[in-house]
C-alpha positions as CSV (number, residue, x, y, z in Angstrom):
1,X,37.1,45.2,129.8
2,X,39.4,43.6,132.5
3,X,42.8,42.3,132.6
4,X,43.4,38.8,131.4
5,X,46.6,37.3,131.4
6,X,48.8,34.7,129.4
7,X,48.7,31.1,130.6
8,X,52.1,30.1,131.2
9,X,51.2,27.5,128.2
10,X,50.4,30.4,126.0
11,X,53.8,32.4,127.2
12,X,55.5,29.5,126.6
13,X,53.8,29.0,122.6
14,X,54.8,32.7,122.2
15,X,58.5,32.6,123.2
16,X,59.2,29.8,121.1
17,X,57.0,30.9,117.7
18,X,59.0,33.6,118.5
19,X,62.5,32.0,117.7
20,X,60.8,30.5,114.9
21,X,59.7,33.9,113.7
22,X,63.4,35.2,114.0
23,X,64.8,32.1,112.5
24,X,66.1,30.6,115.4
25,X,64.3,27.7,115.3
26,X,62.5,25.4,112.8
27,X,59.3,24.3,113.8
28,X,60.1,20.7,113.9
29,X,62.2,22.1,116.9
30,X,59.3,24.3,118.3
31,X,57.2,21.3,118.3
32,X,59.6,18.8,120.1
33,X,60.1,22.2,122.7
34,X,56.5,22.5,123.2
35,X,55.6,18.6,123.2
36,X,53.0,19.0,120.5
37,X,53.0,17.0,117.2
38,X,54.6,18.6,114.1
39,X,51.0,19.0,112.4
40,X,49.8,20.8,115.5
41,X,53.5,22.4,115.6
42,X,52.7,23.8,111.9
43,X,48.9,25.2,112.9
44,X,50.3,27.2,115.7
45,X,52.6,28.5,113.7
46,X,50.0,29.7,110.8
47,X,48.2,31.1,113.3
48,X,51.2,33.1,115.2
49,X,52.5,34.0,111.7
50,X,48.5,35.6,110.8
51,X,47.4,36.6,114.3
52,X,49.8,37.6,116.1
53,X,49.9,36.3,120.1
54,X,46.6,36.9,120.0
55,X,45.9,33.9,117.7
56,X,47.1,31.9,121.1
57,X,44.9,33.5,122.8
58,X,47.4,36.2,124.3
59,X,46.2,38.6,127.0
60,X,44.5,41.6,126.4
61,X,45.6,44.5,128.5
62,X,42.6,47.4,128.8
63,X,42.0,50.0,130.9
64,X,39.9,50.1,133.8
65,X,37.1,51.6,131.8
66,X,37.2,49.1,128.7
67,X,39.9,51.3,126.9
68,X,42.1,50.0,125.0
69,X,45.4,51.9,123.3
70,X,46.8,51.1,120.2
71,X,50.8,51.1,120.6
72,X,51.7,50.8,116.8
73,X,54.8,49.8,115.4
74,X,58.5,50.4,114.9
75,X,57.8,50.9,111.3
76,X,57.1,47.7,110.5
77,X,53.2,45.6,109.9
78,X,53.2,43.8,113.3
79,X,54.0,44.4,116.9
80,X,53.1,42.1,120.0
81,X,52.6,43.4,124.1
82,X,53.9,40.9,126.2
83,X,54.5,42.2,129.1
84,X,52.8,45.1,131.4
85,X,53.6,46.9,135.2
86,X,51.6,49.0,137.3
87,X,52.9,52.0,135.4
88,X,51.4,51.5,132.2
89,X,55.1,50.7,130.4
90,X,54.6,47.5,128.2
91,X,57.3,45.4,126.6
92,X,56.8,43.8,123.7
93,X,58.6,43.3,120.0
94,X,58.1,44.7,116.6
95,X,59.1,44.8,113.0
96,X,61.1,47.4,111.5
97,X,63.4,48.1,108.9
98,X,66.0,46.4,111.2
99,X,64.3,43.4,111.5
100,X,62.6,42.3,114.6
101,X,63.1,44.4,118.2
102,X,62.2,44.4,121.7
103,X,60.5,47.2,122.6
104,X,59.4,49.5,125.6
105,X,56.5,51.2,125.2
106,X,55.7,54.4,128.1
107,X,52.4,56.6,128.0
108,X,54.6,59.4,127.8
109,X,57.2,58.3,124.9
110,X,55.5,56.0,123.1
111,X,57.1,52.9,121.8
112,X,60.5,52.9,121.7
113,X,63.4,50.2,120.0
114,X,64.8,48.4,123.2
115,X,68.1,48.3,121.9
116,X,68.4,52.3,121.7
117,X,68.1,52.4,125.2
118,X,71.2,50.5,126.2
119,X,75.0,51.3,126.1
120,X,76.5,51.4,122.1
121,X,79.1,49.1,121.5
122,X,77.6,46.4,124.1
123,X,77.2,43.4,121.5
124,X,73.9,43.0,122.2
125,X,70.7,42.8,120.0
126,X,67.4,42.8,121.7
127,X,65.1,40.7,119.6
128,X,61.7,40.3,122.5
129,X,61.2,41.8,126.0
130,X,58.2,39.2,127.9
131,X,57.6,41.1,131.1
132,X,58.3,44.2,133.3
133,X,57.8,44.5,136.7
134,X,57.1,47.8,138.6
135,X,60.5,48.7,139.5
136,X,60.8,48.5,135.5
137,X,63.6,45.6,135.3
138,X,62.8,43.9,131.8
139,X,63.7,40.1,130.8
140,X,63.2,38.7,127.3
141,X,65.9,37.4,124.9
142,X,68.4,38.6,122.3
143,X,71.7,37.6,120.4
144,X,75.2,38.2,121.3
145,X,78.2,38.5,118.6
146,X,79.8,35.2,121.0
147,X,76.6,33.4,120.8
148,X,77.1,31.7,117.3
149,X,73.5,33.4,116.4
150,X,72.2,31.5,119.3
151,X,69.4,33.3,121.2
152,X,70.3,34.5,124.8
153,X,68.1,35.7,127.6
154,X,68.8,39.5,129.0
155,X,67.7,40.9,132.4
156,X,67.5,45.0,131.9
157,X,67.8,47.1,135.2
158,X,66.7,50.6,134.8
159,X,69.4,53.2,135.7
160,X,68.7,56.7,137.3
161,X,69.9,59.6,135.7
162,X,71.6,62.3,138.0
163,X,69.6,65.6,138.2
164,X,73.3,67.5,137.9
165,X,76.3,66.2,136.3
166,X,79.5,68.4,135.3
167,X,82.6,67.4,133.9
168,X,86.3,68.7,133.1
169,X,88.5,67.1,131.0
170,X,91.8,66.5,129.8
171,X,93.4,64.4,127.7
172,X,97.0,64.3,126.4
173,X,100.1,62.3,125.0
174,X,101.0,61.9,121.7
175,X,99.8,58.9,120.8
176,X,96.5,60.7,123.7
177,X,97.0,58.0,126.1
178,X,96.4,60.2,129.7
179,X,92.9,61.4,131.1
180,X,92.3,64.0,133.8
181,X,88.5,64.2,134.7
182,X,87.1,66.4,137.4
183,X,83.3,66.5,137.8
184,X,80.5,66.6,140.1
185,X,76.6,65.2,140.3
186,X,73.7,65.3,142.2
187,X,71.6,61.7,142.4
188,X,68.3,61.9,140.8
189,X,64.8,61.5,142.4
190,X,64.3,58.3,143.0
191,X,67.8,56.8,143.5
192,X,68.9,54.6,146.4
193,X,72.1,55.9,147.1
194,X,75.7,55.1,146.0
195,X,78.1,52.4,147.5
196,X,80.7,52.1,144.9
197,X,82.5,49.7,147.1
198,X,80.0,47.7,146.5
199,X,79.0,48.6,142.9
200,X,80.8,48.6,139.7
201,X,82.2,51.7,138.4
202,X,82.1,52.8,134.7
203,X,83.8,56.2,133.0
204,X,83.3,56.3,129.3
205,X,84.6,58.6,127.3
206,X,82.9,58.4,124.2
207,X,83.6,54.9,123.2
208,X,86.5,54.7,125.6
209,X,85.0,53.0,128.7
210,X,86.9,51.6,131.7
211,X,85.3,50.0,134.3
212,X,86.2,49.3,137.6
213,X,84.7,46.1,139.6
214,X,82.9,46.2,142.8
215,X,84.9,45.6,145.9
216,X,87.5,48.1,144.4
217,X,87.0,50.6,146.2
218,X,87.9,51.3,149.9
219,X,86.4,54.2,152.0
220,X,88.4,56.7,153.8
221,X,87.9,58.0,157.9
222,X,86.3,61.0,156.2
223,X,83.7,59.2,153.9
224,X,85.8,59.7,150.9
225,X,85.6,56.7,148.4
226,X,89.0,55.9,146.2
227,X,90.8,53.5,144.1
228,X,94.1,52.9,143.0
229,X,95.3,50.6,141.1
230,X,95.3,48.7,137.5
231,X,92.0,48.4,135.6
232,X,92.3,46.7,131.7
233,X,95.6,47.6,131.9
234,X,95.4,51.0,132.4
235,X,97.0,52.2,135.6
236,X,94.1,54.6,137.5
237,X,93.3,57.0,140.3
238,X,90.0,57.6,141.0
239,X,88.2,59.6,144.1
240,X,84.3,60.2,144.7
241,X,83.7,62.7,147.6
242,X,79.9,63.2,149.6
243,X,79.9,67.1,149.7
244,X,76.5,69.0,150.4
245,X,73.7,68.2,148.0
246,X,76.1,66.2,145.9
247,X,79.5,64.4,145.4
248,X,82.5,65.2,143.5
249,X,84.8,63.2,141.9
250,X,88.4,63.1,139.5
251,X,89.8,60.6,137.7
252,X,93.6,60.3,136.4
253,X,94.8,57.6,133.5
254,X,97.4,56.4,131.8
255,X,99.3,54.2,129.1
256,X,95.1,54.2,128.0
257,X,94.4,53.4,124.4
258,X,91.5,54.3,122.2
259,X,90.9,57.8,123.4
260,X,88.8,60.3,121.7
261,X,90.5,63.1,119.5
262,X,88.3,64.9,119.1
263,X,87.1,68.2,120.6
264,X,83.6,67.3,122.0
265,X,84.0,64.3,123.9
266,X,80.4,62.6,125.5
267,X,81.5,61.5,129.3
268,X,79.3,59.0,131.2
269,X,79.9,58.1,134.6
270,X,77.8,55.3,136.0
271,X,77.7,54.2,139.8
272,X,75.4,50.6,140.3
273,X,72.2,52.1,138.5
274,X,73.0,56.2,138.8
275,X,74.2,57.4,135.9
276,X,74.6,60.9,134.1
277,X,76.2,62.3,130.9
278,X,77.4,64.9,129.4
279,X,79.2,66.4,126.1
280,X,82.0,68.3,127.3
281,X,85.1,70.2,125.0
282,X,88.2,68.3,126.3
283,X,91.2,70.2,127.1
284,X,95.0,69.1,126.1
């Protein structure tokens, strides 16, 4: 068996049955979306709701043999592919016990919620993923808490974990409102490169996170890349340094609110779409 792909028609009957599925819009709506009568609205839909995509003839995506995988579920009685690279990671969504999720599916992991995969605490809930291309950047659609319940579409761009990442750090003040971070990290195979002049910095410090905009940063005579200055209004000091096989970098805040107490503190630094971690046992 080949590869046959979704008519942008049938993409388009998916993505809407979709919202309908997740209760985002009746089918009277669906049919005035997709310019069908309500009857023919209504037989899609039974169709959708008993098949799947594949009642609208979705794509069936085989290998180059006539295999074909069976990516399961989330825990839940349906899932639908929608979306393949040249890597074999498909994108899709599936019931769960939380409902309906996007997911990424990866012949090494398996299929995986979407919505674990992206920063806690970013609002966001990724109901559908539709495609992936190969440098595995995946669109679909979602809610946001300022959305009103409305659904929202989401572009995902894969980051790329450093290979080394160490971390020191302090934090004191009573209310803790000061930070003193000293690190290093080594970018991982298959990064481009740093510019964090011209990419947005983030530190978070468990669910402390500050970031700092692109075109903050200046670089020095000796290739030394520092800010100074005001971020969220907490005054900040930050330096990254090249060194051999790696960079190093500190960090100093102030006046900062919502700092961890507690002993083992998770630090992420992300730089454009570098980014490593690490649980560390703050000082004081």
């Amino acid at each position: 068996m080949g590869r046959t792909e979704m008519s942008k028609r049938e993409l388009r009957r998916v993505e809407v049955l979709a919202r309908v599925r997740s209760k985002h819009l009746r089918i009277v709506d669906a049919s005035k979306l997709l310019q069908v009568s309500y009857r023919q609205a209504k037989r899609l839909w039974k169709r959708y709701r008993e098949e799947g995509a594949a009642g609208l003839n979705m794509a069936v995506w085989a290998g180059p043999r006539g295999s074909m995988t069976d990516l399961g579920t989330l825990g839940g009685t349906f899932s639908d592919g929608l979306g393949i690279n040249a890597s074999g990671q498909v994108t899709g969504y599936s019931f769960s016990n939380n409902g309906e999720v996007a997911f990424l599916y990866t012949p090494s992991a398996g299929m995986v919620d979407l919505n674990t995969l992206i920063p806690s605490g970013s609002g966001w809930t990724l109901l559908a993923a539709y495609g992936i291309n190969d440098a595995g950047q995946i669109t679909g659609y979602g809610t946001i808490p300022n959305g009103n319940g409305a659904a929202e579409p989401f572009l995902l761009v894969p980051v790329v974990p450093f290979s080394a990442f160490t971390a020191d750090l302090e934090i004191s003040g009573n209310p803790l409102s000061s930070f003193e971070i000293n690190g290093s990290f080594t970018l991982g195979a298959g990064s481009h490169g740093i510019d964090p002049v011209n990419e947005p910095v983030t530190l978070a410090l468990d669910t402390f996170s500050i970031t700092i905009p692109k075109k903050s940063f200046t670089r020095t005579s000796t290739g030394a890349f520092q800010y100074e200055g005001s971020v969220q209004g907490v005054p900040l000091e930050f330096r990254i340094i090249p060194v051999t096989n790696g960079f190093t970098f500190t960090a100093e805040g102030n006046r900062a609110t919502g700092l961890p107490a507690t002993k083992l503190v998770t630090v992420t630094l992300t730089i454009g779409d570098d980014m490593g971690t690490k649980t560390v046992r703050r000082g004081s």
